[in-house]
Each structure stands twice: as C-alpha cells, then as structure tokens.
C-alpha positions in Angstrom: 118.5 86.2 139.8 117.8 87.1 136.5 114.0 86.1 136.3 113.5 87.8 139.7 114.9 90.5 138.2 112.3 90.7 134.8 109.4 89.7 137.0 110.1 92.6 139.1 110.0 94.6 136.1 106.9 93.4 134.8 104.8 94.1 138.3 106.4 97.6 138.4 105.3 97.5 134.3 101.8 96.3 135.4 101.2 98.8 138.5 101.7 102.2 136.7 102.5 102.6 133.4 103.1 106.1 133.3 105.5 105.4 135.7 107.3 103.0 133.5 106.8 105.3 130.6 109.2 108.0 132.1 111.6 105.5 133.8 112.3 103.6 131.0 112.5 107.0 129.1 115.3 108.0 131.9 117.1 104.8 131.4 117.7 104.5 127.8 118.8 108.4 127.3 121.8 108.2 130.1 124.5 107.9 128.9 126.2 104.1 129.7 128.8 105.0 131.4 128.9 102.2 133.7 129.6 99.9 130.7 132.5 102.3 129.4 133.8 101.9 133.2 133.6 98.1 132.9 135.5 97.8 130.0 138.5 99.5 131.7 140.5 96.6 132.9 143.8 97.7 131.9 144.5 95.4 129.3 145.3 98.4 126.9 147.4 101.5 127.6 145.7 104.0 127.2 147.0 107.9 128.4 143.9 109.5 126.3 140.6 110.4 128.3 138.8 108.2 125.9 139.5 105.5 123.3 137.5 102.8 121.8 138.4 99.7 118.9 135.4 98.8 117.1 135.5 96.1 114.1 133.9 97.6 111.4 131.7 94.9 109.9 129.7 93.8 113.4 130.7 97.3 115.0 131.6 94.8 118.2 133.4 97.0 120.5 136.4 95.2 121.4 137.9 97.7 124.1 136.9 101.1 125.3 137.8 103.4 128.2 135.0 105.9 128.5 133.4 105.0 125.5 130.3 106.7 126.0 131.4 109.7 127.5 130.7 113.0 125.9 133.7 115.0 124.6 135.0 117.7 122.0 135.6 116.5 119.0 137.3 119.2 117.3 138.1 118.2 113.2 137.0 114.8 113.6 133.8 116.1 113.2 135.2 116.5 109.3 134.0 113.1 108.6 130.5 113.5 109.5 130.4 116.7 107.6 131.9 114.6 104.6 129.2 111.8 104.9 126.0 114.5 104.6 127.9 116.0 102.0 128.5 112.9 99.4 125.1 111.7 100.2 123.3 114.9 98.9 125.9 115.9 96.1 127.9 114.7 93.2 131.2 115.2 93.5 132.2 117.5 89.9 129.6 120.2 91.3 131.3 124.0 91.5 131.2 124.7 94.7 131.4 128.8 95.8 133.2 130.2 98.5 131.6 132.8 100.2 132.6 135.4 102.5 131.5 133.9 105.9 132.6 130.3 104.5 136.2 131.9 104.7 136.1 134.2 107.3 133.3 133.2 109.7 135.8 131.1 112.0 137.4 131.2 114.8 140.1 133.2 115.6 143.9 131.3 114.6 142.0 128.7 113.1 144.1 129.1 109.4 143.9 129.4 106.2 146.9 127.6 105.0 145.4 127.1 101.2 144.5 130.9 101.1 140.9 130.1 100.3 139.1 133.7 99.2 135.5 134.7 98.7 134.9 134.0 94.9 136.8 130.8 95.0 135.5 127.7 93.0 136.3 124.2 93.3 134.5 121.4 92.7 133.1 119.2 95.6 136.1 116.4 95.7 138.4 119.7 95.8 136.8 120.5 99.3 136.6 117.3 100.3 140.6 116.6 100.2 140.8 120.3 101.2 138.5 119.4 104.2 139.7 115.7 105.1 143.6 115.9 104.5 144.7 119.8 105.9 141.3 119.8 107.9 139.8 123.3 106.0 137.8 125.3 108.0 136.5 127.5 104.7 136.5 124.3 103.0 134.0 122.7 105.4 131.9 125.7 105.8 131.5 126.0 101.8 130.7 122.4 101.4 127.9 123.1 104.3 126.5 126.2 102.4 126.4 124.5 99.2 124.8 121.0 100.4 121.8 122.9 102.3 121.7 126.7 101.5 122.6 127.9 105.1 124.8 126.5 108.2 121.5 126.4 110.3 119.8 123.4 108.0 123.6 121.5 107.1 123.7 121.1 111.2 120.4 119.8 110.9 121.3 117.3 108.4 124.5 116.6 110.9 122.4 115.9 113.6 120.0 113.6 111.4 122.4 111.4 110.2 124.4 111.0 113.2 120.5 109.7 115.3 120.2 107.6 111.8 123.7 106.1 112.3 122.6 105.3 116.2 124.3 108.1 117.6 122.4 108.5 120.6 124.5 110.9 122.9 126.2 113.3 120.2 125.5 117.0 119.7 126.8 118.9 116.6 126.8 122.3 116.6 128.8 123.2 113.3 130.4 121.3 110.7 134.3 122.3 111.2 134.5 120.9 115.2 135.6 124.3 115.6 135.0 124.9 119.5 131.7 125.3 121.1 130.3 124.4 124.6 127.3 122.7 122.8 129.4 120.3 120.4 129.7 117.0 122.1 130.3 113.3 121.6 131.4 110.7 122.4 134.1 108.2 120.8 131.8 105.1 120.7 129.2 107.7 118.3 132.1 108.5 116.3 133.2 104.9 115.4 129.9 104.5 113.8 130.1 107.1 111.8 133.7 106.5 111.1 132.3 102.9 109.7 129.7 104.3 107.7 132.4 106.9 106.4 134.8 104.1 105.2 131.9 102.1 103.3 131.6 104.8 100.9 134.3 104.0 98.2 134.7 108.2 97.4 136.0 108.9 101.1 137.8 106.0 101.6 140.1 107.0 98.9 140.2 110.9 100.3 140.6 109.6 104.0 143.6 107.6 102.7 145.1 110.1 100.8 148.8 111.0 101.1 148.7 114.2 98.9 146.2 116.1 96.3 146.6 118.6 94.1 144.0 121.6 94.3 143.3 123.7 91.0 144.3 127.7 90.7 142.2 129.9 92.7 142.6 133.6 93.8 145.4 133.4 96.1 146.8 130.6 94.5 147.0 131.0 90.9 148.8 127.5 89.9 147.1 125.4 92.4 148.2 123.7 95.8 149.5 120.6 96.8 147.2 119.2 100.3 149.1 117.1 102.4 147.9 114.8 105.0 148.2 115.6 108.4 147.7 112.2 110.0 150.9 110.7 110.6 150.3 106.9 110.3 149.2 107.4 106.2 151.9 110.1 105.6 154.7 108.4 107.0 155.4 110.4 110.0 154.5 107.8 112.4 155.3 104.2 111.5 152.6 102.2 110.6 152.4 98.2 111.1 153.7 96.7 108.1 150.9 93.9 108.3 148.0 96.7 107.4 147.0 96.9 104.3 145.2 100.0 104.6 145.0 103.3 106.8 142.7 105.9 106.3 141.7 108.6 108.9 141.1 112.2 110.5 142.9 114.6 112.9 141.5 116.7 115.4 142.9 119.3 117.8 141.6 122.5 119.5 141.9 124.3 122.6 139.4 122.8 124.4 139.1 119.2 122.8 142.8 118.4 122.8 143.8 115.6 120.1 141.4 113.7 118.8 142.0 111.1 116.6 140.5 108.6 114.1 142.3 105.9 112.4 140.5 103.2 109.9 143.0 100.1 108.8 142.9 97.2 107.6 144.6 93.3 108.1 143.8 90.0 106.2 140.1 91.4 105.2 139.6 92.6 108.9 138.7 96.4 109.7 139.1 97.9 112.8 138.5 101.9 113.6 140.3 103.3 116.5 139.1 106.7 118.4 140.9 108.3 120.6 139.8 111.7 122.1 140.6 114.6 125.1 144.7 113.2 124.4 147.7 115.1 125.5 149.8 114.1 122.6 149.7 110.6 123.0 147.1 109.9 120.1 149.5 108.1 117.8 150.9 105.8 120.7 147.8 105.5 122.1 145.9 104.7 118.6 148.5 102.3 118.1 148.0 100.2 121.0 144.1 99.8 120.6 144.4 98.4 116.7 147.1 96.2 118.1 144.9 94.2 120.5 142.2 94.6 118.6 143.5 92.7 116.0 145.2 90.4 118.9 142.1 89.9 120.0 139.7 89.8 116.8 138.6 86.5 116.5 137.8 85.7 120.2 135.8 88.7 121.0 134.1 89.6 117.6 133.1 85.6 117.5 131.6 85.9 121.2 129.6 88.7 120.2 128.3 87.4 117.1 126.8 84.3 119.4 125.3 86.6 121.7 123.6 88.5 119.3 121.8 85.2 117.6 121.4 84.0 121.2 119.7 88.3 121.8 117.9 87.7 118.3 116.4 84.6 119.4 114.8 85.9 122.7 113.3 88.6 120.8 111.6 86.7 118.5 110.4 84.6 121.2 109.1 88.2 122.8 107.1 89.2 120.0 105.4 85.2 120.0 104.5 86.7 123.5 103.2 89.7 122.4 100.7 88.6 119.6 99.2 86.2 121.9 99.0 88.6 124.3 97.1 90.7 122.0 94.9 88.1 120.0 93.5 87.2 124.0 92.9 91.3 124.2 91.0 91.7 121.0 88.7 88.2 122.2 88.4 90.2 125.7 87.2 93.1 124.2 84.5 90.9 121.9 83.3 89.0 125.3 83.0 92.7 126.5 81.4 93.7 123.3 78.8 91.3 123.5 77.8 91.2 127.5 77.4 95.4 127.0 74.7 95.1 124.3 71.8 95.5 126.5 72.8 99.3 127.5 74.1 101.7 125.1 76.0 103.5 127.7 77.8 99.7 129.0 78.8 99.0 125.1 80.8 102.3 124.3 82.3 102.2 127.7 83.5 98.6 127.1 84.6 99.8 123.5 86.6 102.3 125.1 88.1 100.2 128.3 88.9 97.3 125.7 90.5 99.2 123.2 92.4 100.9 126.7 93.5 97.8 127.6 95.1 96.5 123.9 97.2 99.7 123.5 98.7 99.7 127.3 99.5 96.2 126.7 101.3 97.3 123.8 103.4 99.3 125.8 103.6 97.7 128.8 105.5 94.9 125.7 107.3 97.7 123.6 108.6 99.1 126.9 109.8 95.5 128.3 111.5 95.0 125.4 113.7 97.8 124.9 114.7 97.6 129.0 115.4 93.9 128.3 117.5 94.8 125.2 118.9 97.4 127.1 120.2 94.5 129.4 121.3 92.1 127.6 123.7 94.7 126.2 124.6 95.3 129.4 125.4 91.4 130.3 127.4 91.2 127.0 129.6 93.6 128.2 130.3 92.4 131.4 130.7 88.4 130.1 133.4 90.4 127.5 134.6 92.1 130.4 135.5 88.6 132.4 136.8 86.9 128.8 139.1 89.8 128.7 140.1 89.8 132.2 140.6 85.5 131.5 142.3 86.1 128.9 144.7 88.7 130.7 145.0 86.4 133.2 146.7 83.6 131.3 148.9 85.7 129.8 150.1 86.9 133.0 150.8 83.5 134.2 152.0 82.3 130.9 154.8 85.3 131.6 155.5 84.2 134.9 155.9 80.4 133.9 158.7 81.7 131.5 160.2 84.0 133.5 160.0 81.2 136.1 161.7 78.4 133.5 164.1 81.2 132.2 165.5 81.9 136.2 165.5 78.3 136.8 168.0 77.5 133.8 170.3 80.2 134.5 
C-alpha cells in the first residue's frame, strides 16, 4: 500500500510540478490536527481543551489531545519573551521603565509590584518580576530595552519561535495579554518550554519559590515576588519522586488557564502544557507527567528507533538524488554536444538542460519533505496502537485481579 502510495506521488510529482509546488505547500502549512486527534485515546484524563507531555531531550511527544491546535496563551507567552531576552542581554543591565511599559496594558491586568515610569532594575529583576508574579510592565520593559520598540521585540518573538520549529504560532505582544491575532498551540510551546529550561539563568528563575526586588518609586524598601504556580510554591502537592519543578502560569479572559510545568525524575525531563482549562490545570498537569514518566522508556525508546530507521531512508534519498542529477548534468553534455552544429539548437539545449536539473531538484526536495511529512504521520499512528496495547493489557490485567479477588472471597 505504501509504495503504491509514493509512486502515485511521484507520477502526480512528474506530470505538473507547479501543481506539486502549491500542494505540497498546502500540506505542510495545515495544521496536523488529524495526528493530535489520533493521539486521543483516552489513556490520560484530560478536562483541558489541549494538553501535551513531551520528554525534553528527544522532544518525543508521548501523549497529546489537540496538540496542534491553535489557542490563547495568555502569560505563558512569558517564557518566550524570557528566551529573546537572555539571548540578546546580560542580565546586570539597568533596565528603564517607561510610561507605556507600565501603563500601556490592558484594562485589570495589575500592578501588584507598583512598577512606575522611572523605575530601574536590572534585567534578572524583570525577569523574576516577569516569570514568578507574571509582570505585565515587567515584560513590556524588558521588550523595550532588548530591541528599542514593541514592534521589532515581536519580531524577534516570532523569529525565534520559526527557529525553535514553531510552525503554527503567532505572537502578537510579549505579555500574552489578549488579542485575536496571538495564537499557538501547546505542542509549539513545549519546544520553547525545552529550549527555556536549557538555559541555566531561567531554569533557576522558572523554579523560583520567592525573590526579593530592590527599592523603587512605589516601593522604597523593595518587594518580595512570589511564585504563582502552585506545584513549586507548595500550593499543590507535587510528587515527591521529582527532583525538580520549574514553570509558568497563564490565565485571561479569553485563553482560560494555561499552564506549563517542567520537572524532573532519575535524570529524565518531561514538560507538560496544558491550555483553554477551566480550573483543572493542576489536576490535569498532574496526570500527563504521571504517564509520561509511566510511560518513558517504552515510548521515547520507540521513537528513538524510528527516527534512525527515518534517518536511514533519507540518506538513502539523497543517494537517489545525486544520481539522479550526475545522469542530468551527462544529459545535458549529450545535448551540448549534438546542438553544436546550430547556434540557435545549442542555447536552447543549454536552457532545456539546465530546466530539467533544477525541476528534478524539486520534484526530489519536494518528495522528500511529503515523505517526511509521512513518516511522522506513521509514527504517530504505530504510537497510537502501542498505547492503545499497552492500555489494553492493563485493562485485562485489572479484570484478571478483580476476577481472582471475587473468586477468593
């Protein structure tokens, strides 16, 4: 099925390849919500619209439910903001509060540190200010000092988040404050949640139980930030196997809770996301780390196979593809040579031979980034069918004790 499948392709490929061109375009920028919708087998309850385990390391995905499905992120967007931020400045800079950095927000958004125009702090200040009470003036003041102007920070946003492989996500602002055009989805923000806990710097803020701010206007002998997710400061219980939590809170009117939560076990890292949630976050949250690390070593092992067996094939493509091409370039000296004779013959076989190497090269580029496209596809659905096995025995291995248990009373 499958090679009637890739030679249908390739006859499509070789008929019209501007056709291809803007199919294969069409393809890869929909979002794959088919495989988020596979994934959803009900081996984790889940209340929240969206949420998605991903080990850190691989970034294997080892359950989601509507993974790649565009939502408001409200302050989870934080951590994005964060990563731009120590990427382009040292952390002892004086950063300036300006006027719209404190008061260009939106209405009942807060101000609980009493930030003021004139306020200075130093980059790490706004950071913890940002990351642990989610700052609004914080985040807007870090985005005016790292780029000069909103406008170009979002840029940088946007830039990062396409560099990370963020290929759905739109941001419009670097607070998550709402807006219509701010969008993403929570399998984009588990790779920016992994690149955010490599960096040493925000690992230590995202893990942060408290921090103390120096004086500023309103508050001449400092302030004392306190974390506002629940599993690092103690409101929620967290496993006593982890040996580290780190994270970021989100909430607004039209994204709901949103929720990020790094930990780690026995040298394994697993980032949850949870988005569009109704107050179930935390129990929600809770549930994904717990099969993911349930599950760990059967899934992320699978996938790690797959992905030498994916490797593999694509070497074996590009093989194809220079031979393909080494037989173009003698085609076009055969043409070369035959075309001497007449002037006019010579440039047009130039020109038709030089055609034919480049749509060949597309014709290969494009075949190879469908076929990626479905091999990712196939891994998810063998996952899929290891999960649903795997579900499977544990339902029977409950019914043969239940069974046993009945049987001796």
């Amino acid at each position: 099925m499958r090679e009637c499948h890739e030679k249908k392709w390739l006859g499509v490929l070789a008929a019209c390849v501007m056709f291809i061109g803007m199919c294969a375009q069409g393809v890869l920028a929909q979002p794959q919500e088919s495989a988020a919708e596979n994934k959803e087998s009900g081996e984790v309850s889940v209340a929240s619209q969206s949420g998605l385990v991903m080990d850190a390391k691989t970034q294997t995905v080892l359950y989601e439910k509507n993974g790649e499905r565009l939502y408001y992120p409200a302050s989870i967007t934080k951590l994005l903001t964060a990563l731009v931020v120590v990427k382009n400045c040292s952390l002892d800079e004086t950063v300036i509060f300006s006027h719209d950095a404190v008061y260009d927000v939106e209405d009942g958004s807060g101000n609980n540190q009493g930030f003021e125009a004139g306020d200075k702090l130093t980059v790490e200040e706004c950071l913890y200010a940002m990351i642990l009470e989610s700052s609004n003036p914080a985040a807007n003041a870090l985005a005016e000092h790292t780029s000069g102007s909103m406008d170009k920070f979002v840029y940088e946003m946007n830039e990062t988040a396409k560099e990370l492989g963020c290929r759905h996500s739109s941001f419009q602002n670097p607070s998550g404050l709402n807006d219509k055009m701010q969008e993403t989805t929570a399998y984009d923000m588990a790779l920016i949640s992994c690149a955010v806990f490599e960096n040493e710097a925000l690992r230590e803020i995202c893990s942060a139980r408290t921090y103390q701010l120096s004086p500023t206007l309103n508050q001449p002998e400092g302030y004392l930030l306190q974390a506002e997710h629940k599993l690092i400061n103690g409101e929620e219980t967290a496993d006593p196997q982890w040996d580290f939590v780190g994270g970021k809170t989100g909430y607004t009117s039209m994204a709901g809770n949103t929720l990020v939560t790094y930990v780690e076990e026995d040298g394994r890292q697993l980032v949850a996301v949870v988005m569009k949630s109704d107050m179930t976050h935390y129990e929600d949250t809770r549930n994904l780390l717990e099969y993911g690390f349930k599950n760990f070593d059967a899934l992320v092992k699978a996938d790690t196979e797959e992905e030498d067996t994916d490797e593999a094939d694509a070497a074996q493509t590009s093989s194809q593809t220079a031979v393909s091409t080494q037989n173009s370039e003698q085609t076009q000296k055969v043409q070369t040579k035959t075309g001497q004779s007449l002037s006019a013959l010579k440039m047009a076989g130039y020109v038709t031979a030089g055609a034919a190497v480049v749509i060949l090269l597309v014709i290969c580029y494009l075949y190879r980034k469908i076929q990626k496209e479905k091999r990712r596809q196939e891994r998810l659905m063998r996952r899929r069918r290891r999960v649903q096995k795997m579900r499977r025995q544990q339902e029977e291995e409950y019914r043969l004790r239940h069974r046993h248990r009945r049987s001796g009373s």
